[in-house]
N, C-alpha and C positions, 0 to 999 in steps of 0.2 A: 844500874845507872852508869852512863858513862863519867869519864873522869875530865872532860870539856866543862866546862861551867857554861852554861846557856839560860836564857830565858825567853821566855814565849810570851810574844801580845800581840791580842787578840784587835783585827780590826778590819773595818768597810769603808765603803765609799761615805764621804766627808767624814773623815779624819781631821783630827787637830793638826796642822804640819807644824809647829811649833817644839809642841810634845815628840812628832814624828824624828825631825831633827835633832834632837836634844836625845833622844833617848842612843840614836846610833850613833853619837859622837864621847857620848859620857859611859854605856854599858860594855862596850869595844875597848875604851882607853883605862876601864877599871877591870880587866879580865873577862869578859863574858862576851859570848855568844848572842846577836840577838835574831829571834826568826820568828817570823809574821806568821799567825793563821788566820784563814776563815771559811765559812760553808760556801762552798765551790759549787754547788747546787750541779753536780755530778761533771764540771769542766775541769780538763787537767791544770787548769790554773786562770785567775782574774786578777783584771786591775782594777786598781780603785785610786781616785783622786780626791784628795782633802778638798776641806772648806774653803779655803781658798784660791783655790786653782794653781797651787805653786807648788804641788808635790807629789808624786803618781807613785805608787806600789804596784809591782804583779808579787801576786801569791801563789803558791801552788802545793802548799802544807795545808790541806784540808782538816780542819777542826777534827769531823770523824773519825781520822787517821792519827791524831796525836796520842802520844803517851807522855802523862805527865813525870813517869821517870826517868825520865828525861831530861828533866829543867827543873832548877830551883826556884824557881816562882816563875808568875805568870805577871802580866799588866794588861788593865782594859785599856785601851785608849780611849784619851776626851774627844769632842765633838759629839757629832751624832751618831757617831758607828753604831754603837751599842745599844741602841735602839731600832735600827737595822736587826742586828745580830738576833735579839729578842722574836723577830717572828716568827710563826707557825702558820702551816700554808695549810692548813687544817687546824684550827682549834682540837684541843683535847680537851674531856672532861673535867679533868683536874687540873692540875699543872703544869706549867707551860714546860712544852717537851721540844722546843726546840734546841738542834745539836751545840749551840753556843752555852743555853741554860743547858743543858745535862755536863757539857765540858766544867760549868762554871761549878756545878754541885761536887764534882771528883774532885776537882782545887780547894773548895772550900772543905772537905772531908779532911784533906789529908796538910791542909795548913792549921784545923782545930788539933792535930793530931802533932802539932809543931815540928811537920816537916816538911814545908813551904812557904812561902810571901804569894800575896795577893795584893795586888796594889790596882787602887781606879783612880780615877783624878779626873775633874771636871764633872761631865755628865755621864761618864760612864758606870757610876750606880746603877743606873739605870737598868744595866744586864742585873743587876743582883734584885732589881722591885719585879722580875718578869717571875720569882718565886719569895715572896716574903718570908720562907723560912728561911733563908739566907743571908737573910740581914734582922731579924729580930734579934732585939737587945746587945745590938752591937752599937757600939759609939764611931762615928764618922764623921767625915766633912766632904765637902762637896758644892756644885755653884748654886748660886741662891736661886737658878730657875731651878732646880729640881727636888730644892729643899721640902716642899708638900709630897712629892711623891716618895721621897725617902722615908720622912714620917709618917705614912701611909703605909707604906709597907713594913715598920716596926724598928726603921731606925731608929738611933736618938745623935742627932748631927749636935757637934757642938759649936759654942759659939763664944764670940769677946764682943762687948761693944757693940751687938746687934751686926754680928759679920761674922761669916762661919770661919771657923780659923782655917789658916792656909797648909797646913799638915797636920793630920793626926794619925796616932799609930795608937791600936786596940790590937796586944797580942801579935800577930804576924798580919795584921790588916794592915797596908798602911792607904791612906788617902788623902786628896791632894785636893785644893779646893779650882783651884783654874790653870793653864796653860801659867800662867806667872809665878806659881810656884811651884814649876815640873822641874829645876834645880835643885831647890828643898827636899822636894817628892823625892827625888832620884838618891841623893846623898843617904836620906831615911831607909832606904828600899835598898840600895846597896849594903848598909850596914848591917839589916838584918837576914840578906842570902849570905852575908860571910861569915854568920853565928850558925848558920846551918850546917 
């Protein structure tokens, strides 16, 4: 591993710019490295524009190509990326084998193994329900549109007041419930890459 401090998030077309902004202003100005993947579907690089039309990324760090020792954690980003990132242009028999979900399975290996962050926020669970063993009997948060699918796939999202709370951290998990508290998220998520 190198001795740069970096971290990787993963992301496609409608991206939260919110989150987008917020993470390259705060992970830069607290030591780190930050650098975008995603499946390039064999281009030496794409761009993708958030939800709202006010933010554009080119990539050219394809998913495939990454090595997670490289980076002390990872981050989905919210919006819709991550349901994007989830498909398979061929269904498999079992489970979902696309190159986002097998990236997501090596992260989540080697963060049980307490030697990385995993952070999603918003709707980006969603990469983690495209394999339900990857989120069984973890405690989460996340936005209240994807709360059934979380539980679905063997979350257990917590809650205050019938509101899923707006951070929680399970072990090196941390998750963020919407683009409003990607501050919170990020403070959370910084302090556990610098226990690593």
């Amino acid at each position: 591993m190198s001795n740069t401090k970096k971290i990787l998030v993963l992301i496609e077309e409608h991206f939260d710019e919110t989150e987008y902004n917020v993470f390259n202003e705060f992970f830069p100005a607290n030591g780190y490295e930050v650098h975008y993947s995603s499946f390039l579907w064999g281009n030496d690089s794409l761009s993708f524009e958030g939800n709202d039309k006010t933010a554009k990324v080119t990539v050219d760090l394809c998913i495939s190509k990454v090595d997670l020792d490289d980076y002390k954690g990872m981050i989905l980003i919210g919006g819709y990326a991550m349901d994007r990132l989830r498909y398979e242009p061929k269904l498999s028999s079992s489970t979902n084998q696309a190159p986002a979900v097998n990236l997501l399975r090596q992260a989540v290996t080697k963060m049980d193994a307490g030697k990385f962050c995993v952070g999603t926020i918003c709707h980006s669970l969603w990469l983690f329900c495209a394999d339900p063993g990857l989120l069984r009997g973890r405690s989460v948060t996340c936005a209240h549109n994807i709360y059934c699918d979380v539980v679905n796939a063997g979350g257990t999202v917590v809650q205050n007041n019938g509101e899923t709370v707006e951070v929680h951290q399970d072990g090196l998990l941390i998750t963020g419930r919407h683009p409003g508290a990607v501050h919170e998220f990020d403070k959370v998520f910084l302090a556990q890459l610098n226990q690593l």
